[in-house]
C-alpha positions as CSV (number, residue, x, y, z in Angstrom):
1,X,-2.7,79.5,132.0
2,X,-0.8,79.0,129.3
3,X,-2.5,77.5,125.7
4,X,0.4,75.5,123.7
5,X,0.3,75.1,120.2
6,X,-2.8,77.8,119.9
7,X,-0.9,81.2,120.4
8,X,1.1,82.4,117.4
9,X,4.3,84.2,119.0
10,X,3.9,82.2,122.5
11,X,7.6,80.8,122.9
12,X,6.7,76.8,123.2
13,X,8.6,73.7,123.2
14,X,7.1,70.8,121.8
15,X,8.1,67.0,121.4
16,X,6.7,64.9,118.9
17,X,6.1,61.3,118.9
18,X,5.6,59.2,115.7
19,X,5.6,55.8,114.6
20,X,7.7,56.1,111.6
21,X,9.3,59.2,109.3
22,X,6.7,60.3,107.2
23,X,4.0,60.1,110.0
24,X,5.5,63.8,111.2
25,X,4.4,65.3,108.0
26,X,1.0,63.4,107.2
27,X,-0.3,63.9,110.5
28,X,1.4,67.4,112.2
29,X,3.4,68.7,109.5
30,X,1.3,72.1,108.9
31,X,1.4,72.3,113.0
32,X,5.7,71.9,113.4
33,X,6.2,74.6,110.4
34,X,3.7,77.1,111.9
35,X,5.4,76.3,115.5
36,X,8.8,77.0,113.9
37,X,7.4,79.9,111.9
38,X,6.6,81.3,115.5
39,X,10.1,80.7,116.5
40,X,9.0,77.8,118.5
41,X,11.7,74.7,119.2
42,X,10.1,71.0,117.8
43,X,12.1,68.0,118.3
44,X,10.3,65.1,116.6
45,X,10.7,61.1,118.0
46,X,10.4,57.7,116.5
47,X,10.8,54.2,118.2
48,X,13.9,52.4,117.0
49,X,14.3,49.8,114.2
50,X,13.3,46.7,114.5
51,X,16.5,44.0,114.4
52,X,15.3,42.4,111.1
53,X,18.0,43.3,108.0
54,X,15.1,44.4,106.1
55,X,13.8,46.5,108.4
56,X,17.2,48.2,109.1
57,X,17.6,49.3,105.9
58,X,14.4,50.5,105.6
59,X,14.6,52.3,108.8
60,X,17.9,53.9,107.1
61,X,15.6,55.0,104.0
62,X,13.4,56.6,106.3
63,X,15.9,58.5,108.9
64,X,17.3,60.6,105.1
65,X,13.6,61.0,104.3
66,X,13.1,62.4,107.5
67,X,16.3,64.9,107.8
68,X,14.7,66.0,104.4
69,X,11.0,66.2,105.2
70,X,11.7,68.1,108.8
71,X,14.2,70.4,106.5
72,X,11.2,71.4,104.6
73,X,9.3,71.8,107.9
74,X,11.8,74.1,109.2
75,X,13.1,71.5,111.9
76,X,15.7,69.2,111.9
77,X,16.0,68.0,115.2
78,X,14.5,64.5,115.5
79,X,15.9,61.1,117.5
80,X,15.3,57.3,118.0
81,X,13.5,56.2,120.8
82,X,15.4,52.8,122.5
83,X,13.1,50.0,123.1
84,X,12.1,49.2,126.5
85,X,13.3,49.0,128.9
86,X,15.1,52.2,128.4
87,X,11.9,54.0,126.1
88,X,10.5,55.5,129.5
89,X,13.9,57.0,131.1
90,X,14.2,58.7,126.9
91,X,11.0,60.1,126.9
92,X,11.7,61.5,130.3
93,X,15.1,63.0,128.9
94,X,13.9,64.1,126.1
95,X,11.8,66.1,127.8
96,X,13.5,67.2,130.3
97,X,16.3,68.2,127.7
98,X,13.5,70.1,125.7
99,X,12.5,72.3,128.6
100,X,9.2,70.8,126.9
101,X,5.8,72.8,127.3
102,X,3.7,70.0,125.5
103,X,3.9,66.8,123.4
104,X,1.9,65.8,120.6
105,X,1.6,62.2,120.2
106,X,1.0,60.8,116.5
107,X,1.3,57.4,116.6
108,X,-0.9,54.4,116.6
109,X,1.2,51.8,119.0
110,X,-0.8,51.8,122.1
111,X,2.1,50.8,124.1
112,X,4.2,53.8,122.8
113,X,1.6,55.7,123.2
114,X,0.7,55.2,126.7
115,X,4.0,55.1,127.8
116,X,4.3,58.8,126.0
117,X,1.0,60.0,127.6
118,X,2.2,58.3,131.0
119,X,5.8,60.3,130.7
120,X,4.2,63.6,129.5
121,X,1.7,63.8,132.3
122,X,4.2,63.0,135.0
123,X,6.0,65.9,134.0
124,X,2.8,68.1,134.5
125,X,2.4,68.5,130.5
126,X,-0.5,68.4,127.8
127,X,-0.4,66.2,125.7
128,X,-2.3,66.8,122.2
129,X,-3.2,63.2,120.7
130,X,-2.9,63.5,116.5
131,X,-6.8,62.6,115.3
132,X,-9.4,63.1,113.1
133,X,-12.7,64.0,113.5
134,X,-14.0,60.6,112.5
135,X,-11.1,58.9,114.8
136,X,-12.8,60.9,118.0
137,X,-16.5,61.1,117.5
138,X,-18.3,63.4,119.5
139,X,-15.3,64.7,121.6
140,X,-13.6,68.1,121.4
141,X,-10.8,68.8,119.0
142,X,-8.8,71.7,118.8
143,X,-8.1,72.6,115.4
144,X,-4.9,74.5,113.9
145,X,-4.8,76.3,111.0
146,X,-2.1,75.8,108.7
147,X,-3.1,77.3,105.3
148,X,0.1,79.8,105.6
149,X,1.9,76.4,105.8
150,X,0.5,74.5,103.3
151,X,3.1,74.3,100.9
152,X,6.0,73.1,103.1
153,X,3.6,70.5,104.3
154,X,3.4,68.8,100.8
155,X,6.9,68.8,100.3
156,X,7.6,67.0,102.9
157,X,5.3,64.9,102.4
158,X,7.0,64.6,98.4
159,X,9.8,63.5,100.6
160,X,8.3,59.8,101.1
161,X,7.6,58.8,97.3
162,X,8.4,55.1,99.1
163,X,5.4,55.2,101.1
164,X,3.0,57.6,99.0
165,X,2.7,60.0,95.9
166,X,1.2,63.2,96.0
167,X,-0.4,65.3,93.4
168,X,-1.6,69.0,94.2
169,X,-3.3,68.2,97.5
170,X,-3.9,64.6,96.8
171,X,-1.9,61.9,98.5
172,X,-2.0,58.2,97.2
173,X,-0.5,55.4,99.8
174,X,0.9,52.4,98.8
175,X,-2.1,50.2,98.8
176,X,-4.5,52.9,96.3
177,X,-6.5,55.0,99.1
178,X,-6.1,58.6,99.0
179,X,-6.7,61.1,101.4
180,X,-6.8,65.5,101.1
181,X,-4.6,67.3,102.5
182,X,-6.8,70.2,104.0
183,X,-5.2,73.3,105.4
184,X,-6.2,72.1,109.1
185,X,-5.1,70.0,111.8
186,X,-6.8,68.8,114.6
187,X,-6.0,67.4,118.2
188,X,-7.6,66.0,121.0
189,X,-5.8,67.5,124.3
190,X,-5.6,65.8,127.5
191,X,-3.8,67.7,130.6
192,X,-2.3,65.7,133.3
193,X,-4.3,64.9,136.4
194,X,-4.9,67.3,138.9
195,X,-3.7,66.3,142.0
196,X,-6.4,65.4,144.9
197,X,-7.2,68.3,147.2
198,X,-6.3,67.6,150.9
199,X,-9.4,66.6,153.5
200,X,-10.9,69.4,155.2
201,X,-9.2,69.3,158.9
202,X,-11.3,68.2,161.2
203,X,-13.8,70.5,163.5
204,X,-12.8,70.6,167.2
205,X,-15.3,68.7,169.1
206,X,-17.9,70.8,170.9
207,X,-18.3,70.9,174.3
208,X,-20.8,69.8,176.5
209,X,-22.4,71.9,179.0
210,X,-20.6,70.2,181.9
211,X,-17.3,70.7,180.6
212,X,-18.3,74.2,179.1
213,X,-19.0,74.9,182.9
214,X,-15.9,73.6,184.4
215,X,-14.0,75.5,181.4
216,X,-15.1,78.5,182.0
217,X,-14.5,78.6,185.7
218,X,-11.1,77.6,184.7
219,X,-11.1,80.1,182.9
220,X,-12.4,83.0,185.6
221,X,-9.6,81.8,188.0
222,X,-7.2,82.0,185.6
223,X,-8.3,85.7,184.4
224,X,-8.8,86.3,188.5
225,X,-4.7,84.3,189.1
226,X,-3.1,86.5,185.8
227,X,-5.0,89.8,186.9
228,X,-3.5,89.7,190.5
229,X,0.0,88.8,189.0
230,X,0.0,91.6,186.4
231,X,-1.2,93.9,188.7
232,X,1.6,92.9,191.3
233,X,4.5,93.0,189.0
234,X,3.4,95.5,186.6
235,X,5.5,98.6,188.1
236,X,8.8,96.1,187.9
237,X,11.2,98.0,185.6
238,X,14.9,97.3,184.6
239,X,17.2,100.1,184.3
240,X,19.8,99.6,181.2
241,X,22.4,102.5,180.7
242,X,20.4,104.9,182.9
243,X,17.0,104.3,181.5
244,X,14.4,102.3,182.7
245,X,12.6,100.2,180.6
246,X,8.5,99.3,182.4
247,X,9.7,95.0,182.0
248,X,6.8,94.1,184.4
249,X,4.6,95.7,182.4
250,X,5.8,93.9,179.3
251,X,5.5,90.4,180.8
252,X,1.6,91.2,182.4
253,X,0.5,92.2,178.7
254,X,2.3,89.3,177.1
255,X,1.4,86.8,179.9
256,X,-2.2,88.2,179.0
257,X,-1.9,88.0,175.5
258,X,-0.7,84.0,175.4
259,X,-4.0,83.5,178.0
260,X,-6.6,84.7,175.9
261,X,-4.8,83.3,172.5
262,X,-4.3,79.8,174.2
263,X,-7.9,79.7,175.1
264,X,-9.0,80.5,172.0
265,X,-6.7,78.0,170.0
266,X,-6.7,75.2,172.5
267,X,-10.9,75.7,174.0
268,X,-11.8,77.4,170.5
269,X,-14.9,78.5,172.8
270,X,-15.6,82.4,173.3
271,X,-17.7,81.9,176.1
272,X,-14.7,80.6,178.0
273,X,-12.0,83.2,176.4
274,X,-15.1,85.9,178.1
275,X,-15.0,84.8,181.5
276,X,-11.4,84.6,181.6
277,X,-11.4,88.2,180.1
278,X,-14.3,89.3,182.7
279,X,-12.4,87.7,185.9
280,X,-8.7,89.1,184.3
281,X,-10.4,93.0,184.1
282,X,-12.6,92.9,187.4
283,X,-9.0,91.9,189.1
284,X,-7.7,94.6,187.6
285,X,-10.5,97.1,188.3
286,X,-10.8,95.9,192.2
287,X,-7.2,96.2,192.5
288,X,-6.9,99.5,191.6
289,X,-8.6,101.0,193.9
290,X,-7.9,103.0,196.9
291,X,-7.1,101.4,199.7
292,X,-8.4,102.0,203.4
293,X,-5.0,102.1,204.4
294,X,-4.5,104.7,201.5
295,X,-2.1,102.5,199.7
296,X,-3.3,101.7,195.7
297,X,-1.5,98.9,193.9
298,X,-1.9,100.8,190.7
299,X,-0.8,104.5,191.2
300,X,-1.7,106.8,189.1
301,X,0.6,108.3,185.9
302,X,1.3,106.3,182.9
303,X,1.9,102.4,183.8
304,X,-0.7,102.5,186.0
305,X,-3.1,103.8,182.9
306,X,-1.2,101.6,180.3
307,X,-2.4,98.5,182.9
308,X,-5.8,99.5,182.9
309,X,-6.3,100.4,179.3
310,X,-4.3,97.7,177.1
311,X,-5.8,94.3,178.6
312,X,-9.3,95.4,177.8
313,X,-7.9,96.0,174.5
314,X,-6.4,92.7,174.1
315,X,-9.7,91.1,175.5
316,X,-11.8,92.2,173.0
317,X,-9.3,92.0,170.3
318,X,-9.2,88.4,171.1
319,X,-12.6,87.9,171.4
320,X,-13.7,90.1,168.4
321,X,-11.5,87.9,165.8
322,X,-13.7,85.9,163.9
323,X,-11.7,82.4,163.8
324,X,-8.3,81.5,164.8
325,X,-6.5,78.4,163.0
326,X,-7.6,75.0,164.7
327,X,-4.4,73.8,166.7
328,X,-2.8,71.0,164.6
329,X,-2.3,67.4,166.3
C-alpha cells in the first residue's frame, strides 16, 4: 500500500485546498517544495472571490502573491474553486484531471472542507487535514520534515507582506501574534471508508433424519438406474474417418460425474453422495459378471476395465473433496 507524502522519490500527485493565497505557504509550504523536490506534481486550490469590490481586488492582490509564493515553492499550478453549486463537480475535476493520489486540505471553512473531504474519499483517496499538535490533541499526526526546505518556505511566505512580516524564522500577522516557523509539518490523515464486506451466504439447511432416509434411497436407485445404464451403453462407439471413438463410454462417466457432483451441490450431504456411489459400483460389479448363459455385459479388454476402474475413481474423488460451493439461489 502506497504512503503519500511520506516516501521521498514515490511519484505522487497531490491537490491542495486552501482558504486564501498565503495559507499554501504558512500551513504546507515546506511539504509542496519537498513534493516538488521529489519530482512530484502539486496543484494548489482556493475558493473564489467573494462579489464585494473590495474583496475583488484583494482577491487580485492575492492570485500575484500566489503565482510568486508557489514560484518560490517550485509550483505554479494553482486555480479558483467556483462557488456552489459547481464547487463539488471542480473538486471532482480537479482530481480527476490531477490523476490525484492524495489531497491535503488546509483550510478552516467547514463547508469547503467537508465538501473537499467528501470529494477526495469518493474517489478512494487520503486525505491529510493541515493541523497542529495543539489543533488535534491526543490523535496521530504524521509529521514531514522540511528542514532541506526551509528556506523556500520563508520566501514565500515574504511573498505576503499584506497579511504578515517575517523576520529570520519569525512571522508577525496583522493583528501582533507571532508564530515560528519550525522545519516540520504535521497532518492528520484520514483514508476513505472501506467498503462493508458482503454477508456470509447462508448454510444449507440440514436434514432431518426422515428426509436423510428418503434421500439416500433416492440416491441408491439412482446409483442402482445410472449403473445399469452405463453398463448397457458403455461398449457404444462411433466410428469417424475409420476410427472408433468408445462415445458410450464417454456419456456413462460423464452421466456419473454430473450424479455425484449434483448430489453433492444440490443435497450437500455425503452420506447420500455414498449410497448413490455404493448402489452405482455394486450395479456395476453384479453386472459384470458371468452369466449362466455365458454371456457378460462387460467383456473383458480395455472398455470393459476402463468401466470398472474410473467410477470408483470418481466416487471417491467426489466424496473425498472437502466442500463444494453452496449452489446459489
Amino acid at each position: 500500500m502506497r504512503t503519500p507524502m511520506v516516501m521521498s522519490g514515490s511519484g505522487e500527485r497531490i491537490l491542495f485546498v486552501h482558504d486564501r493565497p498565503g495559507d499554501e505557504s504558512a500551513l504546507t509550504g515546506g511539504t509542496i517544495a519537498r513534493l516538488r523536490a521529489d519530482g512530484s506534481r502539486v496543484v494548489v486550490l482556493y475558493p473564489a472571490a467573494r462579489g464585494e469590490t473590495d474583496a475583488v481586488a484583494l482577491a487580485a492582490t492575492d492570485d500575484a502573491a500566489a503565482s510568486a509564493a508557489l514560484a518560490e515553492l517550485g509550483a505554479r499550478t494553482w486555480h479558483r474553486l467556483p462557488p456552489e453549486p459547481g464547487l463539488t463537480q471542480a473538486l471532482h475535476t480537479a482530481i480527476d484531471e490531477l490523476g490525484a493520489t492524495a489531497v491535503v486540505i488546509g483550510t478552516v471553512d467547514e463547508a469547503l472542507r467537508d465538501c473537499a473531504t467528501t470529494a477526495s474519499h469518493g474517489a478512494g483517496l487520503p486525505v491529510f487535514l493541515a493541523r497542529t499538535v495543539r489543533q488535534a490533541p491526543g490523535q496521530r499526526l504524521i509529521a514531514i520534515d522540511v528542514g532541506d526546505h526551509l528556506d523556500q518556505k520563508l520566501r514565500a511566505l515574504a511573498r505576503f507582506p499584506a497579511r504578515w512580516s517575517v523576520t529570520e524564522r519569525t512571522r508577525t500577522l496583522a493583528d501582533g501574534s507571532t508564530d515560528l516557523i519550525t522545519d516540520t509539518e504535521t497532518f492528520l490523515r484520514t483514508d476513505a471508508p472501506r467498503p462493508a464486506l458482503a454477508p456470509p451466504a447462508p448454510r444449507p439447511a440440514r436434514l432431518t433424519i426422515a428426509n436423510r432416509s428418503l434421500a439416500g434411497l433416492g440416491g441408491l436407485a439412482l446409483g442402482i438406474l445410472f449403473g445399469v445404464l452405463g453398463t448397457i451403453a458403455h461398449q457404444a462407439t462411433l466410428t469417424v474417418f475409420g476410427a472408433e471413438l468408445p462415445i458410450g463410454l464417454a456419456i456413462a462417466f460423464v452421466g456419473i460425474g454430473a450424479l455425484l457432483i449434483g448430489l453433492r451441490l444440490v443435497v450437500g450431504d455425503r452420506f447420500v453422495v455414498g449410497l448413490a456411489a455404493a448402489g452405482l459400483l455394486l450395479t456395476i460389479f453384479v453386472l459384470s459378471l458371468r452369466g449362466s448363459g455365458g454371456s457378460v455385459l462387460v467383456p473383458a479388454g480395455l472398455p470393459g476395465t476402463l468401466w470398472t476402474v474410473v467410477p470408483a475413481l470418481i466416487a471417491a474423488f467426489v466424496l473425498a473433496w472437502p466442500k463444494l460451493p453452496p449452489r446459489r439461489r
